[in-house]
N, C-alpha and C positions, 0 to 999 in steps of 0.2 A: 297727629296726636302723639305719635312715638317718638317723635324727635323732637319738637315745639319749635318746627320752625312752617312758619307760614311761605306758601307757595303761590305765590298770584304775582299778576305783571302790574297789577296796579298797586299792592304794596298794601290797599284800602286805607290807605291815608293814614297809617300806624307808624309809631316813633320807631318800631322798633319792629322785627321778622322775626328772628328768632330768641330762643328762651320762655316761651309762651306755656309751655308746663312740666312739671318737673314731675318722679315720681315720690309716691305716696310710700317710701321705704318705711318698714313697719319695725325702724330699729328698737325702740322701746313704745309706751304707749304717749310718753309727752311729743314724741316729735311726730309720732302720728296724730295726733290732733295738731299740733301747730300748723301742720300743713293747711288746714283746712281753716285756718283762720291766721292766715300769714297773709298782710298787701304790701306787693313792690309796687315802686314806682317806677320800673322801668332800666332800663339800661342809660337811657338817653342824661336823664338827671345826674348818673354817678360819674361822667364826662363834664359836668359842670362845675367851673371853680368857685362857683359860690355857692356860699352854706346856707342859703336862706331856706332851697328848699328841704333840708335836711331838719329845720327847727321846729319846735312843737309848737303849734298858735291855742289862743284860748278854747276852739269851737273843739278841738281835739278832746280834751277837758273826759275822759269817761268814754270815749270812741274808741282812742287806740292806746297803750301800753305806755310810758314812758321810760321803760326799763326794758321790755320785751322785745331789744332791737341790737343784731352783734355789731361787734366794735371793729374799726378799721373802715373798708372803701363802703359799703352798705349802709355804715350807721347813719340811719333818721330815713333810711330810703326802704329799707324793709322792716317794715312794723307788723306788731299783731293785734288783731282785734280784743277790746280788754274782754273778761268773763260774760260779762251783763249784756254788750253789744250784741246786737243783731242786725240783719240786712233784710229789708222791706222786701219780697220777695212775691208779692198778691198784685196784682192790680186791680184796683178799685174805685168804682166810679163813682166819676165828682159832675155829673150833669145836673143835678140839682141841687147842688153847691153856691151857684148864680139865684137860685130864685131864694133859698134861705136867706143867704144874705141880706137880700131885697127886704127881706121882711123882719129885717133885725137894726134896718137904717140905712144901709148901703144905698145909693143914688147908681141908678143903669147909666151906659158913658151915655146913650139917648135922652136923658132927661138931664135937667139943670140943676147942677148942685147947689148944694145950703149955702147960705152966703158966699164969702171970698170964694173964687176957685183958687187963691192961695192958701184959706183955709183948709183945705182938705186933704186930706189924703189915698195916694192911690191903690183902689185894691187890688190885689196881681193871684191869681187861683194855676197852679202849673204854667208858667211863666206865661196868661195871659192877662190884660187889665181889663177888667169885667164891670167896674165904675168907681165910685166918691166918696170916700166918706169924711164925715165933717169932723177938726181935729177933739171935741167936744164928745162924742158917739166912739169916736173910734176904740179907745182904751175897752171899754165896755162889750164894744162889740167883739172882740179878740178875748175876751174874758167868758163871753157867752157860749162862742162857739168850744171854748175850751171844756166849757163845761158838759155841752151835748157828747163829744168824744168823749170824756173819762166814762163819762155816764152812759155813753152808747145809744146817745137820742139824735132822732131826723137823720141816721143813716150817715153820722158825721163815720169817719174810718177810724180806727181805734190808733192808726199810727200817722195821723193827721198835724203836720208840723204848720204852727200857728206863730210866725214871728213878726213879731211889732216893733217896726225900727223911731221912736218918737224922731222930732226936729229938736238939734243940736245949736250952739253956737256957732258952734264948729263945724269944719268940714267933716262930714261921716260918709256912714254909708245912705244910698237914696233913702230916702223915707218913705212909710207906707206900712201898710196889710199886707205879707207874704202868706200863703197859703200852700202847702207841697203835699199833695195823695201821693205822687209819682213811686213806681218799685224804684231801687238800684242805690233808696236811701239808708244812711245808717242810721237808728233806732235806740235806747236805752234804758231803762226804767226808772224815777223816782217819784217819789212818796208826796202827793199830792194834799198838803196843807188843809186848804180848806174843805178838801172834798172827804180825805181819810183815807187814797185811796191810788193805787200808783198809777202813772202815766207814763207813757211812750214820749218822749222829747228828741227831737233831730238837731243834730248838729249847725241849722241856722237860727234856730229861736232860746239854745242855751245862752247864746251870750246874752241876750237882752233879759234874761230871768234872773230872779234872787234865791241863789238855790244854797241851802246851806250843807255844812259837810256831817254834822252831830247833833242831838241833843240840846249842847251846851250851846253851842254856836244859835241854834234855834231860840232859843231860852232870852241869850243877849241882845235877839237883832228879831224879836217878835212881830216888831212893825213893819218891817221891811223884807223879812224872807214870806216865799208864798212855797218853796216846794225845798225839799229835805232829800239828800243821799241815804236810801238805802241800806251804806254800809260802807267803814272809811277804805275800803279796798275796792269800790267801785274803777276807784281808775287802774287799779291791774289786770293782767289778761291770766289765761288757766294755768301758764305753767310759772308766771310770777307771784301767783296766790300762793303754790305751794313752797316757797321761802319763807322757813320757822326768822321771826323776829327778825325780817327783813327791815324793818324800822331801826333799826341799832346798827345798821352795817353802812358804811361809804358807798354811794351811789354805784361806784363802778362793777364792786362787786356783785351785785346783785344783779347787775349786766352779767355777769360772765358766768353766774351760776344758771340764770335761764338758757344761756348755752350750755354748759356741761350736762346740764340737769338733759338733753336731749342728744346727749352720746355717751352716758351714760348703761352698762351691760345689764341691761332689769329683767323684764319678761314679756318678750315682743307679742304674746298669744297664749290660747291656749289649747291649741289646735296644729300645733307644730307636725304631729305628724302624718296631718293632710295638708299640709303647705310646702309648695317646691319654690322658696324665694333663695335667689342666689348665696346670701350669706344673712344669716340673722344670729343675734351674738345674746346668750341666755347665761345671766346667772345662775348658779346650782344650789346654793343656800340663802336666799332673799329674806329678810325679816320686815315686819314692821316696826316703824319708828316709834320710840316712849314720847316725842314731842312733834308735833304736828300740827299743822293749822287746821282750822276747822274746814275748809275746802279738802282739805284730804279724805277727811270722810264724806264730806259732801259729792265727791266726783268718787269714789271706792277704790280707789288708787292702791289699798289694800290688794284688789286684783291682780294689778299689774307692777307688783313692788319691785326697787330699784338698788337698794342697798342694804347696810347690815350696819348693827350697832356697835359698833367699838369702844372699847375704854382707851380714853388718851390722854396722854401724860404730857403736859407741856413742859418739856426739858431739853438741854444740850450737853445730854448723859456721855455720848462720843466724840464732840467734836474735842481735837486732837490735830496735834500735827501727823500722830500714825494711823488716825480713827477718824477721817474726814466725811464719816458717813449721812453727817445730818444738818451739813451746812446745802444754805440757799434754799430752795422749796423740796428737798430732799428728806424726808420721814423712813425711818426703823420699823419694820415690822415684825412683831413677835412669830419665833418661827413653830411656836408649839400652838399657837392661834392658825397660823398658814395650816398645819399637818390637820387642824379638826377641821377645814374646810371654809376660812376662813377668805373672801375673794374668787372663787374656783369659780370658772364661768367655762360655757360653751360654746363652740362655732359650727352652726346647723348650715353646712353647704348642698347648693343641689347643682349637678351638672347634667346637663341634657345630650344624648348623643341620639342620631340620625343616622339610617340609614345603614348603618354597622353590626346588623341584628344578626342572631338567628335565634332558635327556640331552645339552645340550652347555655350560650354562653356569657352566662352573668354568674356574679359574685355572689358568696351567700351572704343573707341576713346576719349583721352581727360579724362579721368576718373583721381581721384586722388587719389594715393596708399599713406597707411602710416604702420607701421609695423603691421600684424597682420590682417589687409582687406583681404577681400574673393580676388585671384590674378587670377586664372581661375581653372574650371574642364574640369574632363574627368569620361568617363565611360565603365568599364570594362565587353566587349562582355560575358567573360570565366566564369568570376566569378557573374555577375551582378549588381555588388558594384559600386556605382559612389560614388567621391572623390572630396574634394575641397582644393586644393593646396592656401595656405597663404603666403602673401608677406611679404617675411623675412629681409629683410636689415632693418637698423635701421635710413636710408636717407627715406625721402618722396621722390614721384614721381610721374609725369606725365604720363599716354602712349603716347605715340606718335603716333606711327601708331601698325600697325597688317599684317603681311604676313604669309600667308597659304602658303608652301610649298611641291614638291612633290621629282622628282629626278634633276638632270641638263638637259635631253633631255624633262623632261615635258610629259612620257609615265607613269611614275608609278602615285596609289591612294598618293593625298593630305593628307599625315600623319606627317607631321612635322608642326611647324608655330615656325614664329621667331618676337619678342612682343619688339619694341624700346619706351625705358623708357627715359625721361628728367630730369635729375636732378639739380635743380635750385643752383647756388653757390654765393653766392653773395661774397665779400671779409668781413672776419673776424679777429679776431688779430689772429698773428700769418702767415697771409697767404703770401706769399713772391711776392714783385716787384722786377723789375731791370730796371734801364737805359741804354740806348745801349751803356756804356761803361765799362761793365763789375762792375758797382756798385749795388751789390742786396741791398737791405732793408727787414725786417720783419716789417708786421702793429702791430707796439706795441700800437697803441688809435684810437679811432675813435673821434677825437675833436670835443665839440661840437662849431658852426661856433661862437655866440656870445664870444666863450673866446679864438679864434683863434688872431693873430696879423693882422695888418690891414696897407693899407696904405692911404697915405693922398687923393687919390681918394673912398678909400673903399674898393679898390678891399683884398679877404683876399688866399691867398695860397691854391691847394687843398692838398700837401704837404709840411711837414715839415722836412727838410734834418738835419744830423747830420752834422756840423762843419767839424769835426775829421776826416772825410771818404776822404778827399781831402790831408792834407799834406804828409801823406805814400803814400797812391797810387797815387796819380799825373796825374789824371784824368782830366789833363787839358783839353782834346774835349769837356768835359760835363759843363766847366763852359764857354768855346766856344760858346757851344750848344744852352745853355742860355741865352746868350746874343744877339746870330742870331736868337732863337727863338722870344726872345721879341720884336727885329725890325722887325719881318716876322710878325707878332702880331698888329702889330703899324700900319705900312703900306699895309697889305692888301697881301703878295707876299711869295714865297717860297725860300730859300735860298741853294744853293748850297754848299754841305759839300765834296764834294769828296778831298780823302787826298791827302797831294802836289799841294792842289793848292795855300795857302800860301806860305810864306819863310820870313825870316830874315829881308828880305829888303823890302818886303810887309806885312808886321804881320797883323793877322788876327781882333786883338784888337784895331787897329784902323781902319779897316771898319767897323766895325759893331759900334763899338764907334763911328764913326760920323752918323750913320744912327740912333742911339740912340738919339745921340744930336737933330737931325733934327727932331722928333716925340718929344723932348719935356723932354726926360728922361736924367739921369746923364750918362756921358762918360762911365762909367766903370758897368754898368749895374744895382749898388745899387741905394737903395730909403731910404728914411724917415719911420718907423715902428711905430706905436702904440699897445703899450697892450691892448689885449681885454680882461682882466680880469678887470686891472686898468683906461685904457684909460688915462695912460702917454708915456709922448713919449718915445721910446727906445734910449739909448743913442747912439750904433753903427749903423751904416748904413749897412742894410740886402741887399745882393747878392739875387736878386729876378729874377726869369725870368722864361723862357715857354720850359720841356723839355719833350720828348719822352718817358714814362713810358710803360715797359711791364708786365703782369701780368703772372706768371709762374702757371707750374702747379701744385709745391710744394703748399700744402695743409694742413694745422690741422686739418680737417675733415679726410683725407686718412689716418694719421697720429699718430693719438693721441693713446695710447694705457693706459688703463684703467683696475687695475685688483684686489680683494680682495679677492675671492675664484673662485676656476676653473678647467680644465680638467688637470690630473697628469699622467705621466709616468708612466706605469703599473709597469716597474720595479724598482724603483727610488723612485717612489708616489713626484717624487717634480715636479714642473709646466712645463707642456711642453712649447715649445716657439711658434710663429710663432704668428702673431694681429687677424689672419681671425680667428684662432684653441681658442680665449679668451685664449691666454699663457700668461708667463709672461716673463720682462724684464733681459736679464743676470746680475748678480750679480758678478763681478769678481775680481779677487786678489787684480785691483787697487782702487775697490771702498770698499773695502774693509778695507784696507788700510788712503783711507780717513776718515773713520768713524771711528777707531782707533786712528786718529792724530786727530781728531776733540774732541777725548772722549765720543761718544754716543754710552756707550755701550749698552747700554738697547736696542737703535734701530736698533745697530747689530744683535743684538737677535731676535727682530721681526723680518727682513727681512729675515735671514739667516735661520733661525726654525720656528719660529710662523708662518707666513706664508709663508713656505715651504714644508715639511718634517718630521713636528713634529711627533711624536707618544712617545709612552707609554709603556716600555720594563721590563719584571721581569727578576731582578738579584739574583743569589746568594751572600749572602756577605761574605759566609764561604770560595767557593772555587772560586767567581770571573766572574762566567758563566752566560753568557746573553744565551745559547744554552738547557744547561740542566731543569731549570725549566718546569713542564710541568703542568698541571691539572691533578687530581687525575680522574682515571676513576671512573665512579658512580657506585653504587651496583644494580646489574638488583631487587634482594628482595624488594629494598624501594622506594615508589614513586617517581616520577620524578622530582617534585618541589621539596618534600624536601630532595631527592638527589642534588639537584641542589645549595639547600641552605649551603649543606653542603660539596660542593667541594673545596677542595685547593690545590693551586699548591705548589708543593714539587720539591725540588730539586734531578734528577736521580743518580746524583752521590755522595753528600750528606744524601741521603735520609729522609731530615728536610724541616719542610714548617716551623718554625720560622726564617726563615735566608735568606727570602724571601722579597725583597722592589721591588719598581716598581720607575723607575728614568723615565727622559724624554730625550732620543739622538731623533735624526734624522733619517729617516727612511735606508739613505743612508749608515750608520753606520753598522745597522743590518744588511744590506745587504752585508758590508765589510766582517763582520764577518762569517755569512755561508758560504762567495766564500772562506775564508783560509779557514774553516771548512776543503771546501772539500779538496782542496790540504796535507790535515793532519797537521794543523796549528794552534795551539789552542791560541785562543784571553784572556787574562786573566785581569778581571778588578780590579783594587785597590779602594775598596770603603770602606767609612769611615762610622763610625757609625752614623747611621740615627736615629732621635729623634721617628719617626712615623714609624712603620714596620705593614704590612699588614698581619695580624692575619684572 
């Protein structure tokens, strides 16, 4: 269970051993529920070059998400169950399933059916066929048992999937009576037509129903629909519900916001300090949003809130050839917004130490660690050596708290303790937002407020948005958002964002535009701008309003890798990799290549040798060999130093030391060369005569 990987020799006829569970990290509260309603398919599938099974089929329709799935090698292979789904989880008996039937027209396979036995159809109750019925009864008889389920008569089960495949012209699927009690099924609720009353439906009897999506849809198609959605957000899952005016935004976005929306820095608990989870990341000033779907309150997501409302100003107030601070997905943040606490998040780490104890040497509560502070001792019974362990990271930190630990039953001696450190993160450039609609930013500035833009009451932005981020992606909910944020702003109230609740004939742009109007502001959500370097007015009229910023947990602090000399491959001697091991960054064919097309070869050189792999190799120039040179052994008769002074390396196959230089390869080089060495391969060098030779 700790690792997810299965242990057996028979494999139990599984695609797949390992990856079987993952843990339940409690980074915020969307990605703790995700978990719990996330389906992979496997590993096996994401190795296939074809996209068939990656694509959403009709029966899916309200089962799984069609947005709630990340983008790259996974997409359509991990899904999440939408809100309404559930999974049959009772098992329920269906032994007197066969005799109902029986007496509702069903023919036993023992007795002889109604006319044709072309005429009929087969009944199948959990994939067995139980007898006949005539195609004349049948429709009727799938209508009756439907109705004992909703209604909950003759002990039919209330998640009893009834589907009636009629005969086609056409090749279909077999005809017949399906019948499914079985657990392990998916499940989903709508609004049962003629009963008034909802039902449970499974994903094999949805295709064959008339199920409409509204109201209106109901209204147009009276004769032909028999069962009704719910709710036009039935096919989203929990943390796609909470995307304000996700109806307005380009498909992809609203992918990538059900990602962000679950790395996002919110409030993982509220029980933090009785929790020893290795790193959990807590914003310090969390708000509730002025705009919200109505699932927000439905799930109280207010609990567990995730970001903070910002005024943002859609402008390219800096960009400059000397002020390049706001091009590409790079946003300005107000630094008089930063200093009241705007973005300030927490890192709640717990380290566990074993076995290192004794009874007074720990830290105190509240104490403040910085690299190289005494972090705690112990003292060794055996030997009688006591030791003082230093706090090594290179983050400062708080303790938090201190737990003494023994076993799980609380019988063995207290010899472990587990020490929760706070590490204080405030936002820095570099540190990544996002809006809940799938638009990240980087803090490329922290502005300071006096040369921020302004408007005619004073108020000045706590961000600054790029222009540019809006005509490609089409992020219309977010300039929505803005504008129902600003009248939610104005007058004092929260506004309802759930998607579909606009349309064409009610567009969203003129509610909030006249609630704008009514507070005082321009229709379309712009204001009047002043430079706050200049203090002239700006000629364009700035898209300003109040939107939903989240602060991610992507970091330049977790991040940054820094390196000019460091720990090498034993056999290689070039950098190992990895940030924690101080390695270094790979260097590969294509950047390689750019430095080439750019012309820097000098700092090819650096990169690639100097620091890498340099070293310092004696060649022959006679016969070519990097191998043969060797040191002259010393004469045991004459002293050591000035044996020493008088060693040279000679070539063994040559037997000449003037024919000796010392060039500079790569240590990788040499190494090439002893592995043909040994397959019997001799490397031969072509060198040219050298001005300086090593006498």
């Amino acid at each position: 269970m700790t690792t997810g990987n299965l242990l057996s020799r028979t494999g139990l006829g599984l695609m797949q051993v390992s990856g079987l569970t993952i843990v339940a990290d409690k980074l915020n509260f969307l990605r703790y529920i995700s978990h719990f309603r996330c389906i992979h398919r496997g590993s096996f599938f994401a190795e296939m070059r074809t996209t068939a099974v990656r694509k959403m089929l009709p029966e899916s329709w309200g089962f799984i998400c069609p947005v709630h799935t990340p983008d790259g090698t996974p997409c359509g292979l991990m899904n999440h169950m939408t809100a309404l789904c559930k999974i049959v989880n009772k098992i329920y008996s269906n032994v007197h399933l066969p005799k109902l039937l029986c007496s509702l027209g069903v023919t036993p396979l023992d007795a002889p059916p109604m006319g044709k036995y072309n005429d009929n159809y087969r009944v199948i109750v959990d994939g067995k066929i139980i007898g006949n019925v005539h195609y004349s009864l049948a429709e009727s008889v799938a209508q009756k048992i439907r109705v004992m389920k909703v209604e909950g008569l003759n002990k039919v089960p209330p998640v009893t999937e009834i589907g009636f495949v009629p005969r086609t012209e056409f090749a279909s699927q077999y005809p017949g009576l399906f019948i499914f009690t079985s657990p392990a099924r998916m499940v989903r609720p709508v609004r049962n037509l003629s009963l008034k009353k909802n039902e449970m439906i499974g994903t094999f009897e949805q295709v064959y129903m008339d199920i409409s999506l509204n109201d209106e849809e109901t209204h147009q198609h009276q004769k032909v629909v028999t069962h009704q959605e719910l709710t036009e957000i039935a096919m989203l899952s929990t943390v796609a519900c909470l995307t304000p005016f996700s109806d307005f935004n380009q498909s992809p976005r609203n992918i990538y916001q059900c990602q962000m929306g679950k790395q996002t820095m919110g409030t993982p608990g509220h029980a933090l300090g009785h929790r020893a989870d290795n790193k959990l990341y807590r914003i310090q000033t969390p708000q509730s949003p002025m705009v919200r779907p109505y699932m927000y309150d439905y799930y109280n997501v207010d609990e567990y809130p995730v970001g903070t409302n910002a005024v943002v100003a859609v402008i390219s107030y800096t960009v400059s050839i000397l002020n390049p601070y706001i091009k590409s997905d790079a946003m300005i943040l107000n630094k008089s917004s930063f200093e009241r606490g705007f973005g300030h998040a927490t890192i709640h780490k717990a380290e566990r130490i074993e076995g290192k104890l004794d009874s007074d040497g720990l830290p105190n509560i509240g104490a403040y660690l910085q690299e190289g502070d005494p972090y705690y001792s112990y003292y060794n019974l055996q030997t009688g050596e006591s030791r003082v362990e230093r706090y090594k990271s290179a983050e400062p930190a708080h303790v938090d708290y201190i737990k003494i630990l023994g076993n799980d039953l609380g019988t063995s001696e207290l010899n472990k303790v587990c020490i929760g450190l706070r590490i204080k993160r405030n936002p820095i450039i570099g540190d990544k937002f996002a809006s809940r609609h799938g638009q990240k930013g980087i803090c490329s500035m922290l502005w300071p407020v006096e040369n921020m833009p302004f408007t005619e009451s004073g108020m000045t932005p706590d961000i600054l948005f790029n222009p540019h981020g809006f005509p490609s992606r089409m992020t219309i909910g977010m300039m929505i958002e803005s504008m129902a944020g600003k009248s939610a702003a104005s007058h004092g109230l929260c506004h309802d964002a759930t998607p579909f609740k606009f349309s064409e004939d009610q567009p969203a742009i003129d509610y909030f535009g006249d609630i704008l109007t009514k507070a005082g502001y321009n229709y379309y959500g712009t204001e009047r701008m002043y430079s706050g370097s200049s203090g002239l007015e700006l000629e364009a009229d700035i898209f300003i309003g109040v939107v939903y910023y989240q602060r991610l947990r992507h970091m330049v602090s977790d991040k940054f890798q820094v390196r000019s000399t460091g720990p090498v491959d034993q056999l290689t001697h070039q950098p190992v990799k990895g940030r924690k091991r101080g390695g270094g960054i790979r260097f590969g064919e294509m950047e390689r290549d750019g430095m080439i097309a750019h012309g820097t070869a000098f700092l090819l050189q650096d990169r690639l040798l100097n620091c890498s792999d340099k070293s310092m190799v004696h060649v022959c120039t006679k016969c070519g060999s990097m191998l043969s040179p060797l040191l002259e052994r010393p004469v045991t008769a004459v002293a050591a130093v000035t044996s020493e002074m008088r060693r040279k390396w000679t070539c063994m196959l040559c037997k000449r030391s003037d024919t000796i230089n010392i060039i500079t390869v790569p240590f990788v080089f040499r190494y090439l060369v002893a592995e043909l060495a040994a397959t019997n391969i001799k490397v031969q060098l072509e060198m040219l005569k050298l001005r300086r030779r090593l006498r």
